[in-house]
C-alpha positions as a Python dict, from the first residue, in 0.01 Angstrom:
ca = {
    (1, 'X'): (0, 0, 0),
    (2, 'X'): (138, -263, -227),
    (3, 'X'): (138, -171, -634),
    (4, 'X'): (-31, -514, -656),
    (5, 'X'): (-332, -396, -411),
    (6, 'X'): (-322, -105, -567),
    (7, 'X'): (-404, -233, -913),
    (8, 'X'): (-635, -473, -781),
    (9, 'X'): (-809, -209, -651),
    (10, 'X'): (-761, -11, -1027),
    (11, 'X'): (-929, -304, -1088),
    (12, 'X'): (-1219, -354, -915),
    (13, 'X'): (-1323, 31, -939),
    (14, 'X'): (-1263, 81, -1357),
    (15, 'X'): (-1522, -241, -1351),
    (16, 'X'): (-1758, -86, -1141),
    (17, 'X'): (-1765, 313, -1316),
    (18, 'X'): (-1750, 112, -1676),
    (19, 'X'): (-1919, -203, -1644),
    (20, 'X'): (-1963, -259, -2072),
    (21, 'X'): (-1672, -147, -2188),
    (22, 'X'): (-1517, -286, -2534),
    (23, 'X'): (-1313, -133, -2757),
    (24, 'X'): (-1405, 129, -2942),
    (25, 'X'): (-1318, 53, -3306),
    (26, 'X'): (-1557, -127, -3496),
    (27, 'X'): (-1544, -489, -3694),
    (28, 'X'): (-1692, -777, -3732),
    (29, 'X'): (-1401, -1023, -3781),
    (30, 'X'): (-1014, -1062, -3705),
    (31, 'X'): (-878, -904, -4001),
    (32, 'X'): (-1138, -636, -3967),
    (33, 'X'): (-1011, -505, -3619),
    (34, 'X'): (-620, -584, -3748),
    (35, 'X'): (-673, -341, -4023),
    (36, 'X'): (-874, -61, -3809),
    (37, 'X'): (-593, -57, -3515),
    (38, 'X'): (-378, -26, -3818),
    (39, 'X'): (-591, 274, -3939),
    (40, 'X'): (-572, 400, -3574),
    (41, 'X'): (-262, 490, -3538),
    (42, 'X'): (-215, 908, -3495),
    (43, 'X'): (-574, 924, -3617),
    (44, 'X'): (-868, 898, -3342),
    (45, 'X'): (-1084, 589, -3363),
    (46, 'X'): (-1398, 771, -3418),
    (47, 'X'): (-1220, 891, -3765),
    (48, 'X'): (-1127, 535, -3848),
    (49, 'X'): (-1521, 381, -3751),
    (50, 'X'): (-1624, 662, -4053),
    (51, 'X'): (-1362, 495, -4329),
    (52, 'X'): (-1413, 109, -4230),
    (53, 'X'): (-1719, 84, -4341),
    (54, 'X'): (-1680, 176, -4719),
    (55, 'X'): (-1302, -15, -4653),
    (56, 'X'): (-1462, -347, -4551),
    (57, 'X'): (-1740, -297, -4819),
    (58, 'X'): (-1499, -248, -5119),
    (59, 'X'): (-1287, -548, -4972),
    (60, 'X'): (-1487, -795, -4759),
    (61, 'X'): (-1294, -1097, -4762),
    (62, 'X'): (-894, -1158, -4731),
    (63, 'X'): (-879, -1226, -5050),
    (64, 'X'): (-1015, -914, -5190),
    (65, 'X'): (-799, -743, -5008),
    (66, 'X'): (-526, -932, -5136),
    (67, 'X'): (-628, -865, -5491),
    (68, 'X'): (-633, -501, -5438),
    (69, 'X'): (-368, -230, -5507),
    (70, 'X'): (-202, 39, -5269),
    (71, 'X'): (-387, 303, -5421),
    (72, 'X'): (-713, 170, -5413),
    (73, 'X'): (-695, 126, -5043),
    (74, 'X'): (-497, 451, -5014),
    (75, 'X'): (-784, 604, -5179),
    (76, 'X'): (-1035, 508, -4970),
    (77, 'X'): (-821, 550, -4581),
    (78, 'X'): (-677, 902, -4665),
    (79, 'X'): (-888, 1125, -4416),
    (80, 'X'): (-679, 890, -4182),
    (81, 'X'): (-351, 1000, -4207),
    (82, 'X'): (-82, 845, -4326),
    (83, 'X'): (-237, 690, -4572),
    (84, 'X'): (34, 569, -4795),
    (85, 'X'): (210, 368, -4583),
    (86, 'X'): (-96, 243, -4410),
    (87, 'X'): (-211, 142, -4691),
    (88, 'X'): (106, -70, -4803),
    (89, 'X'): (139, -215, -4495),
    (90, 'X'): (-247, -361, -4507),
    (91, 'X'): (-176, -501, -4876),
    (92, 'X'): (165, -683, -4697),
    (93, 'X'): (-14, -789, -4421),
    (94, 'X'): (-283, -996, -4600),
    (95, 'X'): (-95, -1119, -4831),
    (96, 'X'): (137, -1247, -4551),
    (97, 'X'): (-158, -1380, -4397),
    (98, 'X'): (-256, -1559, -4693),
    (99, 'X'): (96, -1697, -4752),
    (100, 'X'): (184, -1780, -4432),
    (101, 'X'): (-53, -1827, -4222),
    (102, 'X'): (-316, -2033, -4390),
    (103, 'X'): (-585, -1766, -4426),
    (104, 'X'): (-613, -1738, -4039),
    (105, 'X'): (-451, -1381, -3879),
    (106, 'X'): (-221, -1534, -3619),
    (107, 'X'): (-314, -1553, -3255),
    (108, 'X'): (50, -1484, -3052),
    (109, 'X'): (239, -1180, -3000),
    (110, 'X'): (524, -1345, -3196),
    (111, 'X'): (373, -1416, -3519),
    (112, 'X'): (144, -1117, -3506),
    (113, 'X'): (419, -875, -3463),
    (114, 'X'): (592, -1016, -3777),
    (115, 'X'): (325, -872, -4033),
    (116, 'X'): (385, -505, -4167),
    (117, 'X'): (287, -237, -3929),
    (118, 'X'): (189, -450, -3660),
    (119, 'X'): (356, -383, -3347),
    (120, 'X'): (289, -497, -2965),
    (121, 'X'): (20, -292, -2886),
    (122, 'X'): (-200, -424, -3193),
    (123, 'X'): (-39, -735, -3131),
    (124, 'X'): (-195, -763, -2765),
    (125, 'X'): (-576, -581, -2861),
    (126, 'X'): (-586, -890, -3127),
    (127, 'X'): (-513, -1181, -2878),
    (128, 'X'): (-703, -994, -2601),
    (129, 'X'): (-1038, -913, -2812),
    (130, 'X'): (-1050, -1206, -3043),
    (131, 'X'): (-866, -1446, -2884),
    (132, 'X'): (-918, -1392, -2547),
    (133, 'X'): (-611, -1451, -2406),
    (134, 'X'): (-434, -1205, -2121),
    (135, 'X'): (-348, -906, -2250),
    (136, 'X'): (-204, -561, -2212),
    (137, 'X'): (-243, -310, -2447),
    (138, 'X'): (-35, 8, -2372),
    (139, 'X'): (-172, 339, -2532),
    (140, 'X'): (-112, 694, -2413),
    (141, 'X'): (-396, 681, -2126),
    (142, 'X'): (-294, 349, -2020),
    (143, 'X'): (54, 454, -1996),
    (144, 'X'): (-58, 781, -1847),
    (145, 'X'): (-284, 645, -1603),
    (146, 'X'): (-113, 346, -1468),
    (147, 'X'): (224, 567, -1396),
    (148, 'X'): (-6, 804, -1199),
    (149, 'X'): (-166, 516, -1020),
    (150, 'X'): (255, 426, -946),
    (151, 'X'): (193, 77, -1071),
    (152, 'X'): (491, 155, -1326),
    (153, 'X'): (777, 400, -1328),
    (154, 'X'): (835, 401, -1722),
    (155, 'X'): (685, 542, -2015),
    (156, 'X'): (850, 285, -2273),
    (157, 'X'): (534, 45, -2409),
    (158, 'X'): (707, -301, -2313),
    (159, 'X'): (833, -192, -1958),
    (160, 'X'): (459, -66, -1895),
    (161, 'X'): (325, -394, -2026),
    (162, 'X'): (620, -593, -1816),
    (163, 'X'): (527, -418, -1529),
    (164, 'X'): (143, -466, -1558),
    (165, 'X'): (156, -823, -1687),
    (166, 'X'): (277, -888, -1273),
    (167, 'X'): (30, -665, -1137),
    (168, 'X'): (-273, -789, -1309),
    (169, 'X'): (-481, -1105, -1292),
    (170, 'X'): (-461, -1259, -1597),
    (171, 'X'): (-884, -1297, -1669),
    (172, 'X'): (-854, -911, -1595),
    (173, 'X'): (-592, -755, -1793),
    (174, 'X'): (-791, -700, -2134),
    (175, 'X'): (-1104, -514, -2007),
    (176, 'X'): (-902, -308, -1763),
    (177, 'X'): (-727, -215, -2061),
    (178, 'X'): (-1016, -116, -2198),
    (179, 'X'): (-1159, 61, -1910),
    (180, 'X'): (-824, 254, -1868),
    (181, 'X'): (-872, 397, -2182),
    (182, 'X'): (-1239, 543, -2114),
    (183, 'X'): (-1152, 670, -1812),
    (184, 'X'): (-842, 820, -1971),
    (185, 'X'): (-1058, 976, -2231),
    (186, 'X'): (-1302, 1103, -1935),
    (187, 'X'): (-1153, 1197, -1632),
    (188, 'X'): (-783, 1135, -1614),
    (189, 'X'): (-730, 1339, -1912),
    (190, 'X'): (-324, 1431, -2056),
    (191, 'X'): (-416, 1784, -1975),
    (192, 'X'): (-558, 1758, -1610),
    (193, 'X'): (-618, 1497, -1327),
    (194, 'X'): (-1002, 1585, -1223),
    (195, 'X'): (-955, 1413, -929),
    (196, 'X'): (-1260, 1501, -806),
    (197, 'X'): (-1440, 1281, -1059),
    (198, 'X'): (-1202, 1019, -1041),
    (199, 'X'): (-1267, 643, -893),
    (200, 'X'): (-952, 591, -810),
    (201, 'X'): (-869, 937, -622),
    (202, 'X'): (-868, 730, -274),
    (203, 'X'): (-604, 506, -374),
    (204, 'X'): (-408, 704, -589),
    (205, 'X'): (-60, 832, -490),
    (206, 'X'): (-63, 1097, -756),
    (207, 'X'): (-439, 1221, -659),
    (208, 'X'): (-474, 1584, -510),
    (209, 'X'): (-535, 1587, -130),
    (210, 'X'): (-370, 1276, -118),
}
């Protein structure tokens, strides 16, 4: 079997065990879900969904943001880890936005990548969720599950989203990202394969009994 039947398949099966999915943090605007995948990183996003909401509150708008100081937002993101350098990154961020780009966070890889502690992954969730173009975002159960499914042989972010980019229809790429993740939190978990659970065991090179 191909890798590109294979992820069709990956496809067609994530879509059919997780027919809703979405991701996971919440928002309710562009610079909402920039900051929270900011917030995200080695913190869990159910730990980030409790801190938004007094976060946005406090600072609703760009501007406010923009107005505020490191500490202030420090004070109100530290149960999420790395909180001071989270928080100076947001503060350069929206101000760059401001500055930069008009008001408007920016919708390519490119000139998303440029702002302070934004790298591909957030990058791709941003042009993928709100902008709805193709996209690839490559956390740990993507990675993990798409080198068990053989459709890549590396574990560096940009190979994986090289790879995947040609194995992937375009319309698709986002929500199997998405559905990746679930099923990476469910079934094809870091510490064991329960292949007996899994969609994907039939197609799978890495499944057991395969």
């Amino acid at each position: 079997m191909t890798k590109q039947k294979r992820a069709l398949l990956a496809v067609e099966a994530l879509k059919k065990e997780y027919p809703g999915a979405v991701c996971s943090l919440q928002y309710t605007d562009p610079l909402q879900l920039l900051i929270a995948t900011r917030l995200s990183a080695q913190c869990t996003d159910a730990r980030v969904n409790l801190v938004t909401p007094a976060l946005f509150a406090r600072f609703p708008t760009l501007e406010d943001f923009c107005q505020g100081t490191e500490e202030e937002i420090s004070g109100l993101i530290r149960s999420c880890g790395f909180y001071k350098i989270k928080s100076k990154d947001i503060l350069a961020a929206c101000r760059m936005i401001r500055d930069e780009f008009g008001g408007r966070v920016p919708d390519t890889i490119e000139d998303l990548t440029r702002l302070p502690g934004v790298g591909r992954k957030t990058a791709n969730l941003i042009i993928g969720d709100i902008y709805h173009k193709p996209a690839v975002v490559t956390d740990t159960h993507f990675i993990r599950i798409t080198g068990r499914l053989g459709l890549t042989g590396s574990t560096a972010p940009q190979k994986v989203e090289t790879d995947l980019r040609a194995l992937l229809p375009p319309e698709e790429s986002n929500d199997f990202c998405h559905r990746t993740v679930l099923h990476g939190r469910a079934v094809c978990t870091a510490r064991k394969a329960h292949c007996e659970k899994c969609c994907m065991a039939g197609f799978c090179p890495t499944a057991e009994g395969q």
